[in-house]
N, C-alpha and C positions, 0 to 999 in steps of 0.2 A: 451580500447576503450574510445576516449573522444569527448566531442560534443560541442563545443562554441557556444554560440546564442544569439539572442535579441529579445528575444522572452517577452511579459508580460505577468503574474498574475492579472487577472481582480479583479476575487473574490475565497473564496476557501472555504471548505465546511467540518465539518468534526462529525461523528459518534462515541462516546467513551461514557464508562461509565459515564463522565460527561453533556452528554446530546448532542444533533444537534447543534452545534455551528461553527460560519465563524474566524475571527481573532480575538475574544473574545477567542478563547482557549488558544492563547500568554497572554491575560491580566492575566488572570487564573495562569498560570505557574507561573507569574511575581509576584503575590499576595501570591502565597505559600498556597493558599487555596482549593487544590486538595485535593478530596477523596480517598482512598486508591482504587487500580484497583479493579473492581466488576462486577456481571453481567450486560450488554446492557440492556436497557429498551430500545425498538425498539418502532419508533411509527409505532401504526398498519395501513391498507389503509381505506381511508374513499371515495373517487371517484370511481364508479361504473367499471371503465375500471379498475383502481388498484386492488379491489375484485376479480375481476373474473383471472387478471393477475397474482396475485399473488399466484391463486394455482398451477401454474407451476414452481412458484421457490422455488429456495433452499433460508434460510435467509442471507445468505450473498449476494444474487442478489438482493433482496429485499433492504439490507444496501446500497446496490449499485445504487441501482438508486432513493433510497431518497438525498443521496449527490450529482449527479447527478443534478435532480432538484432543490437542493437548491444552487448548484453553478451556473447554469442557472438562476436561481432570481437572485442571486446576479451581475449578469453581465450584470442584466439589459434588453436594449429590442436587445436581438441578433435574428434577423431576420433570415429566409433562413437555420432551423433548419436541413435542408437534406443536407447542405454542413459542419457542421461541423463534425469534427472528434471525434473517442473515444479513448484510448487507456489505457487499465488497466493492473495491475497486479493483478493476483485472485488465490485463494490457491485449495484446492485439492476439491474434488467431496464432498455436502454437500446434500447430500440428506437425508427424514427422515430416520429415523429407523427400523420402521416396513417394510418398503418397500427393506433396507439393508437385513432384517431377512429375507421376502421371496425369494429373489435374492440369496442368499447363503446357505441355506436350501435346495430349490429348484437346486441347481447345486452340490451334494453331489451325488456320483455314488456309487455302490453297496459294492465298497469295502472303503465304508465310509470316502471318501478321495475329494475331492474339484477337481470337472471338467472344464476347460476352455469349454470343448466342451458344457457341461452340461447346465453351464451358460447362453450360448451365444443361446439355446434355451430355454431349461424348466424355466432356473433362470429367465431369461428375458420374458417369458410367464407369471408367475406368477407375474408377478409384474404389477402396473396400466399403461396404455399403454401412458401416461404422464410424466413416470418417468425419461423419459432419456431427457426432460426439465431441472428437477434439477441434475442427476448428471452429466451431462456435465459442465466443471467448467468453459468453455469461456462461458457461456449464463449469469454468473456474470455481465459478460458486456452484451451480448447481452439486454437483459429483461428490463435493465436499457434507453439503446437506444431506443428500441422501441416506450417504454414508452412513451419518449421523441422526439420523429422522427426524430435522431440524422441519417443522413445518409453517414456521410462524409468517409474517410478513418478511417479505425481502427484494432485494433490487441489485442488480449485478451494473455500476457504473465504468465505463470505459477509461482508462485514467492514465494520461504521463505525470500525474501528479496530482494536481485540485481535483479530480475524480473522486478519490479515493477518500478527502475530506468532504466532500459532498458524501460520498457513502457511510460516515462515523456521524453525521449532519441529522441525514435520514435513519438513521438505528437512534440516535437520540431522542428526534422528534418522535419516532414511533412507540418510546417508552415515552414518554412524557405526555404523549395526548390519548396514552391506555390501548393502543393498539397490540401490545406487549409491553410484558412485565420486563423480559429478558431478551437480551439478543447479540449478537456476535457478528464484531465490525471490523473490518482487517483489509488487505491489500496481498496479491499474489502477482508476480510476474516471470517472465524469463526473457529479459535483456539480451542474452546473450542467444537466444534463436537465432539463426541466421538470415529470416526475412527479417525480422527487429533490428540487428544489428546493419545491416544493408540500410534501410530507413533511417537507423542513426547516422552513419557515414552519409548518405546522398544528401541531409542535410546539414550537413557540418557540426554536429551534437560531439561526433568522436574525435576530429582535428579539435576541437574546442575545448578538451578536457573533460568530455564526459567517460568515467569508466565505468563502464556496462557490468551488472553480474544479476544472477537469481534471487530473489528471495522473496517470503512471505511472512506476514504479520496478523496476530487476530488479538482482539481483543474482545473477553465478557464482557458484559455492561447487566446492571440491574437496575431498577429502580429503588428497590430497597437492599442492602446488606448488612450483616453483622459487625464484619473486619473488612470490609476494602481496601485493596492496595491505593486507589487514589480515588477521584472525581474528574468527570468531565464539565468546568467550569464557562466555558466557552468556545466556540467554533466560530471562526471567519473565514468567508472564499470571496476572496479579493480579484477581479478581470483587474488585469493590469495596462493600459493603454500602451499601442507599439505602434510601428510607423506601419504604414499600406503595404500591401503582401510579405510582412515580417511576421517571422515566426515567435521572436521574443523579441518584449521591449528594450527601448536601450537600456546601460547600464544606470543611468540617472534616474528613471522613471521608474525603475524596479528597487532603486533604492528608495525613492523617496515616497513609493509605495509603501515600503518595507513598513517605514516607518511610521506613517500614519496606519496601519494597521495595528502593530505592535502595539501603539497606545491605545486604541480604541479598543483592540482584544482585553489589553489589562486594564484598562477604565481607571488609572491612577494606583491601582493595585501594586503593593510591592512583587517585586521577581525577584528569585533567588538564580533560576537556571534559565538559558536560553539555548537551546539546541535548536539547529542552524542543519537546513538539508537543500542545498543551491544546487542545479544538475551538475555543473561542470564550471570550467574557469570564471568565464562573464558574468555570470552571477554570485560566483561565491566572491569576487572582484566587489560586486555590487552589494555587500552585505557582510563585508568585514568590519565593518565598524560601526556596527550594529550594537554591540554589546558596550563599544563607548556610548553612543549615541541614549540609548535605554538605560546606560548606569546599574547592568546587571554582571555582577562580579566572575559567575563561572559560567562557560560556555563552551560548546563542543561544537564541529562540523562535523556531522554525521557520515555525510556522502563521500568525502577525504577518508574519513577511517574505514567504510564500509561498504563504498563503490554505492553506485546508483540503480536500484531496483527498478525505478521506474512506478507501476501500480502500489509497488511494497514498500517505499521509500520512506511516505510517510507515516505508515503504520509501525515501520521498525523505529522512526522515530519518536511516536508517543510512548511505545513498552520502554526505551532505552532511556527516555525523560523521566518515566515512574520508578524504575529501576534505579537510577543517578538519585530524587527524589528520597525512596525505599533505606539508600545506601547514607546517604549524608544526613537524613534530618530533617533537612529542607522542606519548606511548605509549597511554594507555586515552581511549574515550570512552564515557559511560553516555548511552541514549537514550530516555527517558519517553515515551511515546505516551497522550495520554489522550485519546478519541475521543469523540462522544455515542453509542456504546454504552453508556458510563457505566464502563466498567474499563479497568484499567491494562497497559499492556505495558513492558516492561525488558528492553534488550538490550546488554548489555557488550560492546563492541568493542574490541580495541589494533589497532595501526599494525604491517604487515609480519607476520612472524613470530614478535612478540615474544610472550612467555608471563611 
């Protein structure tokens, strides 16, 4: 699937270990003066409607629509907040814990064995009658919307990675064929949940070198601007072939995906930057040589300096490509996301308005 567009980057917004930061997180990369990935320090709500909102979400909805509003600041005075759009990618059900414990406790039947039926009464009985606010994982976006009286088109995609380029995919095509003028496209996760993190381990993601952490990404998009920080020049989501009940392809086939994507995203186009987001060892293995191969001179691994978000992975990698971008001069940056969903995502950026 691939999406050409001219779409702009107003402003972008993004949540990591290193704190709420817009195209300051490129300067950062650029400086080599990153902390080693750690836990999020989330800021907590301090407005009256955020208190009360906030005890229906899960913390990645919460991540979610602090980016959200801070890519709204950043874009300035966008009027007619019920016509814009939302469009994320958000990862799996993040609800607390204790309320996990009653839920599945509560749905164990007599011969000590886990009931869907059980569940879907006693487990869901016991539990606060608010719960299925946080574990529904599109209220990620919703919650954030609201918030914010975003009422435009939007779509909440489930994402270990190409999700969430599908979700920047559809916020494009939805400016581009007038369904909205403006919209706000991003990625929120929390990796580090302990049903997530369990998930990671049962299927060997965490032996493998994947490091788990939170975080969230948004990006404005318009169709028309004054000063944009960049363009959305193209988007590819690449299924990548794997063997029979394999979770990801091998390491051959993920490169040599890599790479017919790569060209096909930049269409002969010079590259100045290539930022590189592999989940963990085997693939970041499979796309080291990437940047010989492409004959693009500066290049980062995102997920090495910034731990692996998971929904948010790729969206902190386009703010931190416009940002590098922003910082050096540079016209084009291509952005690889390879998730453990196992497939690829390609999104072409330039700087400003440049085509």
């Amino acid at each position: 699937m691939q999406l050409t567009t001219d779409v702009f980057v107003v402003a972008v917004s993004t949540l990591t270990h290193v704190g709420m930061l817009g195209i300051e997180l490129g300067k950062h990369i650029l400086r080599g003066d990153l902390p080693a990935p750690s836990p999020i320090d989330v800021p907590v709500p301090s407005r009256p409607e955020d208190i009360r909102q906030r005890k229906l979400m899960s913390r990645a909805a919460w991540m979610s629509a602090l980016v959200m509003r801070d890519a709204l600041r950043g874009a300035g005075s966008w009027d007619k907040r019920e016509e814009i759009g939302a469009f994320f990618g958000v990862g799996a059900s993040g609800a607390e814990m204790d309320d996990v414990a009653r839920l599945v406790s509560a749905s164990i039947d007599e011969q000590k064995k886990f009931s869907l039926a059980r569940c879907g009464k006693e487990g869901l009985d016991a539990c606060n009658p608010l719960f299925a606010f946080q574990i529904m994982n599109n209220f990620t976006l919703c919650h954030g919307a609201i918030l914010e009286g975003l009422a435009g088109p939007n779509a909440a995609f489930f994402s270990r990675g190409v999700g969430t380029v599908t979700a920047l995919e559809e916020a494009c095509l939805a400016i581009v064929e007038g369904d909205c003028e403006r919209a706000l496209a991003g990625g929120a996760d929390t990796a580090t949940h302990p049903v997530t993190l369990a998930e990671l381990e049962r299927e060997g993601f965490l032996r493998d070198g994947l490091v788990a952490v939170d975080g969230a990404a948004a990006l404005a998009l318009a169709r028309e601007a004054e000063d944009p920080l960049g363009r959305v020049e193209s988007i590819w989501v690449c299924p990548v072939e794997r063997p029979r009940d394999a979770l990801v392809p091998r390491a051959g086939m993920l490169r040599d995906a890599a790479v017919l994507t790569a060209a096909d995203a930049l269409a002969e186009r010079p590259c100045d930057l290539l930022v590189l987001a592999p989940w963990g060892t085997p693939a970041r293995e499979a796309m080291m040589d990437l940047p010989e191969a492409l004959a693009v001179k500066q290049s980062i691994d995102l997920t090495n300096l910034l731990g692996e978000s998971l929904a948010a992975s790729p969206a902190i990698a386009w703010a931190a490509a416009l940002g590098m971008l922003v910082e050096t001069g540079n016209t084009r940056a291509l952005v690889l996301s390879a998730g453990p969903d196992g497939d690829l995502g390609a999104v072409v950026l330039t700087r400003g308005g440049t085509r």
